[in-house]
RODO-2510 file (C-alpha; in nm, 4 decimals, decimal comma):
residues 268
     n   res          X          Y          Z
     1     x    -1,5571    -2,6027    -0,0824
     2     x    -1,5525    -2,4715    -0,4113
     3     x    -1,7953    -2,1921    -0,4876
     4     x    -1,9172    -2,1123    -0,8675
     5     x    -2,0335    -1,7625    -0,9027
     6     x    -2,2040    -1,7432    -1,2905
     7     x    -2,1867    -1,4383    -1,4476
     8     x    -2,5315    -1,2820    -1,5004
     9     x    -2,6373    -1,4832    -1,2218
    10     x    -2,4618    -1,3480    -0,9495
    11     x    -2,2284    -1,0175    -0,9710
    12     x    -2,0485    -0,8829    -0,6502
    13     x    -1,9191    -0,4988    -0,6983
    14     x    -1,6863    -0,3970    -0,4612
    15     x    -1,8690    -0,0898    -0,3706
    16     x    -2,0969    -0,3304    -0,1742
    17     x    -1,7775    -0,5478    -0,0383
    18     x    -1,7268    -0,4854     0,3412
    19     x    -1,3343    -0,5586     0,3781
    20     x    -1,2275    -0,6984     0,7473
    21     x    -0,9098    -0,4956     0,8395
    22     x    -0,5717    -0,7039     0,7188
    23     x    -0,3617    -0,7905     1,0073
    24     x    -0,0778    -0,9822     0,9378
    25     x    -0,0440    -1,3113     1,0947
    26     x     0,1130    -1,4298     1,4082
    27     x     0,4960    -1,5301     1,3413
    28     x     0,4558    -1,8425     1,3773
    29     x     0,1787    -1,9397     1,1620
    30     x     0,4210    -1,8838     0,8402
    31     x     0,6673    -2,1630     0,9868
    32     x     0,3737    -2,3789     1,0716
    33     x     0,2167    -2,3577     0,6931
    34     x     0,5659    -2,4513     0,5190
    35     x     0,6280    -2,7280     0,8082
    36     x     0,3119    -2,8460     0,7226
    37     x     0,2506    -2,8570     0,3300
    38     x    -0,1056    -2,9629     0,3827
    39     x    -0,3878    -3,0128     0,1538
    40     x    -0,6667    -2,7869     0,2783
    41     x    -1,0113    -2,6516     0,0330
    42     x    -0,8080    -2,7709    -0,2583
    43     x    -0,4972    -2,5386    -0,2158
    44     x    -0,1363    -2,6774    -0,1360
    45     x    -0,0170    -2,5081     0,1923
    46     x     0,3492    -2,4604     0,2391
    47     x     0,5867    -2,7261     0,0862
    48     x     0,6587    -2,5070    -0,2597
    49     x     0,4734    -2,2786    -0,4930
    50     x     0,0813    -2,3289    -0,5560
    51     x     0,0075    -2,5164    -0,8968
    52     x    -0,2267    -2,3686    -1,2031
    53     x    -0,5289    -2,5686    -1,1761
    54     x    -0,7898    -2,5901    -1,4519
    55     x    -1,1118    -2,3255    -1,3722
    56     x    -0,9360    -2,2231    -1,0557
    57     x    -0,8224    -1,8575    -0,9256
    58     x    -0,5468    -1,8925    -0,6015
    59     x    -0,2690    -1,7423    -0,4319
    60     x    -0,1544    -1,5861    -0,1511
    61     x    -0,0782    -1,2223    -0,0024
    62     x     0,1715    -1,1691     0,2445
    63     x     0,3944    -0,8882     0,3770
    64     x     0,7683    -0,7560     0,2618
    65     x     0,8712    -0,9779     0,5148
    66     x     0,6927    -1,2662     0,3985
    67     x     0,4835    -1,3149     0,6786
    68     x     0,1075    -1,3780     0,5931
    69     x    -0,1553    -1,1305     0,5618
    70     x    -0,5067    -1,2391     0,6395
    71     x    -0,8139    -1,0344     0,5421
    72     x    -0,6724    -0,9217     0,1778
    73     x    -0,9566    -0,8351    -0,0475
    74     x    -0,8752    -1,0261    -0,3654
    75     x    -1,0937    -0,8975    -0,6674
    76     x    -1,1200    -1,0812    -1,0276
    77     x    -1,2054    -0,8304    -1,2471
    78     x    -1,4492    -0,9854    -1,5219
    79     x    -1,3577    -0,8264    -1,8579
    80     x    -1,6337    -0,9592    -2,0375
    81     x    -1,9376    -0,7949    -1,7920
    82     x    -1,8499    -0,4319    -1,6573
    83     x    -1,8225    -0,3728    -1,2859
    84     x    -1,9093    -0,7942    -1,1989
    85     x    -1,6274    -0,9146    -1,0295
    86     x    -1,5849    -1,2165    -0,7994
    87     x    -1,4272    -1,0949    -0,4641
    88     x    -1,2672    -1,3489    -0,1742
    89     x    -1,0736    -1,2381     0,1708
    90     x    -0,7420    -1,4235     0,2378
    91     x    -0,7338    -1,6798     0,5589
    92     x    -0,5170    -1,6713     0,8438
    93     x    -0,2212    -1,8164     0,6379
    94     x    -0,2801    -1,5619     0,3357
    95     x    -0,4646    -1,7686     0,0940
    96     x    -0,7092    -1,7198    -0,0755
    97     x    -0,8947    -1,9412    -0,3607
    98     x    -1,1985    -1,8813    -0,5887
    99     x    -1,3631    -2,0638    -0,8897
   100     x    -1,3307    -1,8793    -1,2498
   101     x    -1,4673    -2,1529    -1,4732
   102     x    -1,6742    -1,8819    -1,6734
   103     x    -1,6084    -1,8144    -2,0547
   104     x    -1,4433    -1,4591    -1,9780
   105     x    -1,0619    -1,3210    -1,9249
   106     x    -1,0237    -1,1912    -1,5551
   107     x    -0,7225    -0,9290    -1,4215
   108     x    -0,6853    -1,0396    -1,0755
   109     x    -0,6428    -0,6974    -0,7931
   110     x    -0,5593    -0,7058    -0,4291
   111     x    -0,6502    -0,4635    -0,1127
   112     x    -0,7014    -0,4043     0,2000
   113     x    -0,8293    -0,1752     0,4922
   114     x    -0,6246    -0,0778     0,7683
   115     x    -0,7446     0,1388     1,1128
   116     x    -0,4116     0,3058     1,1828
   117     x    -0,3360     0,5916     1,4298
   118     x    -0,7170     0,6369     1,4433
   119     x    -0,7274     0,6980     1,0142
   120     x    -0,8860     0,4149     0,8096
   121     x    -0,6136     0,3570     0,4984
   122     x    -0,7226     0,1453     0,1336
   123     x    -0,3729     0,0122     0,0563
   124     x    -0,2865    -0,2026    -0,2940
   125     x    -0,0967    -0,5233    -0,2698
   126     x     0,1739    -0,5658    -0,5510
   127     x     0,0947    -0,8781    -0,8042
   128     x     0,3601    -1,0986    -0,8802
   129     x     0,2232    -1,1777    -1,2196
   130     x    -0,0152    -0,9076    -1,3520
   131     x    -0,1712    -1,0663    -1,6874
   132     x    -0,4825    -1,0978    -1,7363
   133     x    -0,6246    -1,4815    -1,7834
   134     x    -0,8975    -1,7306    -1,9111
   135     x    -1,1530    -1,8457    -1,6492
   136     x    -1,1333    -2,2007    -1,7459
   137     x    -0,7708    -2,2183    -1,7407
   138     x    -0,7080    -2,0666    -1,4182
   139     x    -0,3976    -1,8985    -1,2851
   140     x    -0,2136    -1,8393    -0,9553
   141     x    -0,1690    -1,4740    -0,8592
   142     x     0,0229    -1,3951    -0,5171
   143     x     0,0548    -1,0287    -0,3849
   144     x     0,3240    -0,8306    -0,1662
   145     x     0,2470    -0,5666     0,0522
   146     x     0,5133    -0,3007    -0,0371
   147     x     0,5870     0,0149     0,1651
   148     x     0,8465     0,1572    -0,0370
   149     x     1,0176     0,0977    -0,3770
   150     x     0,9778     0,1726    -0,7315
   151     x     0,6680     0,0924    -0,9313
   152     x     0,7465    -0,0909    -1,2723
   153     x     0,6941     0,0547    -1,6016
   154     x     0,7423     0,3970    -1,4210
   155     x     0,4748     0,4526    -1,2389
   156     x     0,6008     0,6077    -0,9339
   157     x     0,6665     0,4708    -0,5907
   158     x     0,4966     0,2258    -0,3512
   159     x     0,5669     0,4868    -0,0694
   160     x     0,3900     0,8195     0,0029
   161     x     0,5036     1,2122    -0,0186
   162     x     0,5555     1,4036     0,2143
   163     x     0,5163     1,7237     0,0350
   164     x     0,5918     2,1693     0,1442
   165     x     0,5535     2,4880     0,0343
   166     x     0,8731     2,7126     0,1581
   167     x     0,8144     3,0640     0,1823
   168     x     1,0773     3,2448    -0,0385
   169     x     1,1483     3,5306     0,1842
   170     x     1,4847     3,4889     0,4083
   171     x     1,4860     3,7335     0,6835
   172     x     1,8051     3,7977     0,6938
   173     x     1,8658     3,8842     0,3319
   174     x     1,5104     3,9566     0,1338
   175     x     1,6819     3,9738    -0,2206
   176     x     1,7427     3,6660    -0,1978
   177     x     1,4858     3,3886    -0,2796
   178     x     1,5381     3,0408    -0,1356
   179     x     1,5663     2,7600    -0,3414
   180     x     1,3505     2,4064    -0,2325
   181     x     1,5822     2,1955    -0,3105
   182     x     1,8340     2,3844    -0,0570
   183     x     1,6013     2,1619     0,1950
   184     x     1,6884     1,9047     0,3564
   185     x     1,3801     1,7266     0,5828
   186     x     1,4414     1,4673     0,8530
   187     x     1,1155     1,2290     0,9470
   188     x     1,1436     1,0351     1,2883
   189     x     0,8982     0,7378     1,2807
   190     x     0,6658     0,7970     1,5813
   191     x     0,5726     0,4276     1,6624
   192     x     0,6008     0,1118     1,4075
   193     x     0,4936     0,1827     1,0396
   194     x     0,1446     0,0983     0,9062
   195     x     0,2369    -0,2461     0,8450
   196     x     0,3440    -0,3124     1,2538
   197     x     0,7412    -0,3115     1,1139
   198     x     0,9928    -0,1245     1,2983
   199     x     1,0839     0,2225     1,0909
   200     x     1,3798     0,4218     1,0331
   201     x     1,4902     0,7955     1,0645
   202     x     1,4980     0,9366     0,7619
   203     x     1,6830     1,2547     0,5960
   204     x     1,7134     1,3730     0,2302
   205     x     1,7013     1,6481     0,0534
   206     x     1,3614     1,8012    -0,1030
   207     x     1,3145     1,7055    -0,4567
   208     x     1,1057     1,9036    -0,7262
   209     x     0,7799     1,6744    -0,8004
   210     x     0,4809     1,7140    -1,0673
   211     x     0,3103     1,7535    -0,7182
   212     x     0,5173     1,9597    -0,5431
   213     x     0,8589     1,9727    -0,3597
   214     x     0,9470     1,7470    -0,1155
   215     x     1,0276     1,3849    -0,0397
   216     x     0,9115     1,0352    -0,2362
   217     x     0,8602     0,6923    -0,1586
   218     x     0,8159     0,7103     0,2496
   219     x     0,6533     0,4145     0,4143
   220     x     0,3284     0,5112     0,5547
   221     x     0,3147     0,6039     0,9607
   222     x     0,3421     0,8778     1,1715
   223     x     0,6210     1,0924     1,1737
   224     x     0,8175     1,3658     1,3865
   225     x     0,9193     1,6631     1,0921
   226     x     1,1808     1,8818     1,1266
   227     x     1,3857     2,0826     0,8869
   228     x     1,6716     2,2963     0,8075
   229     x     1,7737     2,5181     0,4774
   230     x     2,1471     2,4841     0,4475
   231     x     2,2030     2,4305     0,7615
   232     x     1,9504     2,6830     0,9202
   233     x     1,6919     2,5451     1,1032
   234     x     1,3293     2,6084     0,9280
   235     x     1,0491     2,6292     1,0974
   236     x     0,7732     2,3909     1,0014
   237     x     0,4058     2,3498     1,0263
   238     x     0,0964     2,1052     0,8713
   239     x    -0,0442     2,2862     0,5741
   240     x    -0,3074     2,5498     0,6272
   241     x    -0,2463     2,5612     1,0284
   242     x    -0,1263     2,9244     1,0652
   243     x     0,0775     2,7269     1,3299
   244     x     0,4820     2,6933     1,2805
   245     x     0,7873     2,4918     1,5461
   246     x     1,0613     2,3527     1,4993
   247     x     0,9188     2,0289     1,4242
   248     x     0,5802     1,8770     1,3877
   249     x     0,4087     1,5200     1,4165
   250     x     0,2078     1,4364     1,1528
   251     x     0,0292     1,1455     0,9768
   252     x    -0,0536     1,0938     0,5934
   253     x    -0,4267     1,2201     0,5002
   254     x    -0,5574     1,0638     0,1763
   255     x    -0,5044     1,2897    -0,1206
   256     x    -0,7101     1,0273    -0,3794
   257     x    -0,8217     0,6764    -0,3336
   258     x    -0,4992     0,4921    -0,2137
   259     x    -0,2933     0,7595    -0,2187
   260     x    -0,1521     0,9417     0,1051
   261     x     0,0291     1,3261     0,1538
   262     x     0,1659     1,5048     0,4299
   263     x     0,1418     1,8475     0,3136
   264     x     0,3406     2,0919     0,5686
   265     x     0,4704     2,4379     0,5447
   266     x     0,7913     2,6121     0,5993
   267     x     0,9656     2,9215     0,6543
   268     x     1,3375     3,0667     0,7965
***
């Protein structure tokens, strides 16, 4: 059933939004829904793409792998009131749905909370379309859940950093300063990724960032960190610790609101 929320009557912030962890569906539900292509509150499940209907926000948020994600926080932004938005959760098949027949333009945002490795993450779902819209002529908006890749427009990446200091000094030689990008990092997931995916070893070398050296665009878990400068292995620690080894498991602590460091140090 359709729900009207009138601006001035009723305004939801989402300071006071509780959001139900997302958990991404069973893998058979996403079969089910596109076997099905049922009509159910008004929204076409499965059987091709959703249809702009008149007054009418709706859409869908699954995972890179398509699967379904349910308890998304979908926000509409009203543009016309500051900080009154209308806010809906995705079901068990990803949708969501919400009525916008209001004389105002909304942007249309997508999160979620996640309990992982005994850390609460706030990760962003990716919009397929990003424009703004009229209330009264409605719109369909469907979000991704992306781990790693570049953002458009050049914002960055969808992944995290996993960022180090290196302390200049090498033993064996002192004149000689060492160089970050000389070092080349190798991350071992430790268990599935944040999203319950299988992850990959990873290597590269350190890259020079407006926030330090290190690597870009990892997919958030928990990783085993080791390191080696030209071949020599480094030894490595979290940031702060006053504790080095040769390598180190560690998981990403927030640096702002949804975004996520390792910080770590190193030294020959």
């Amino acid at each position: 059933m359709r729900r009207l929320l009138m601006a001035g009557v009723l305004a939801v912030t989402l300071s006071g939004c509780v959001i139900a962890p997302g958990v991404p569906a069973p893998v058979g539900t996403q079969a089910r829904v596109e076997q099905d292509g049922v009509e159910q509150g008004g929204v076409r499940q499965g059987g091709g793409e959703l249809e702009v209907e008149a007054g009418v926000l709706k859409g869908r948020a699954v995972g890179a792998d398509g699967r379904p994600i349910q308890g998304v926080e979908i926000a509409a932004d009203n543009q016309l009131l500051y900080n009154s938005n209308l806010i809906v959760s995705t079901d068990a098949d990803g949708f969501y749905q919400v009525d916008t027949n209001i004389a105002t333009t909304f942007r249309v945002t997508a999160r979620m909370k996640i309990d992982f490795n005994g850390t609460k993450y706030l990760v962003e779902l990716t919009p397929e379309n990003d424009a703004s819209f009229a209330g009264p002529a409605g719109a369909v908006r469907n979000f991704t859940w992306k781990l790693t890749g570049e953002r458009p427009d050049g914002l960055g990446h969808y992944g995290s950093s996993v960022l180090f200091y290196l302390d200049g000094v090498d033993p064996q030689n002192p004149e000689v300063y060492l160089d970050d990008e000389n070092v080349e990092v190798t991350l071992t997931p430790e268990g599935p990724l944040i999203d319950g995916s299988q992850g990959q070893s990873i290597t590269r070398k350190a890259i020079r960032t407006p926030d330090g050296s290190g690597l870009v665009d990892v997919p958030l878990g928990r990783y085993r960190i080791s390191a080696n400068y030209q071949g020599r292995p480094l030894q490595v620690g979290l940031r702060n610790s006053g504790q080095y080894a040769a390598e180190v498991v560690a998981d990403f602590a927030e640096h702002i609101s949804t975004v996520y460091w390792i910080q770590l140090e190193m030294k020959l």
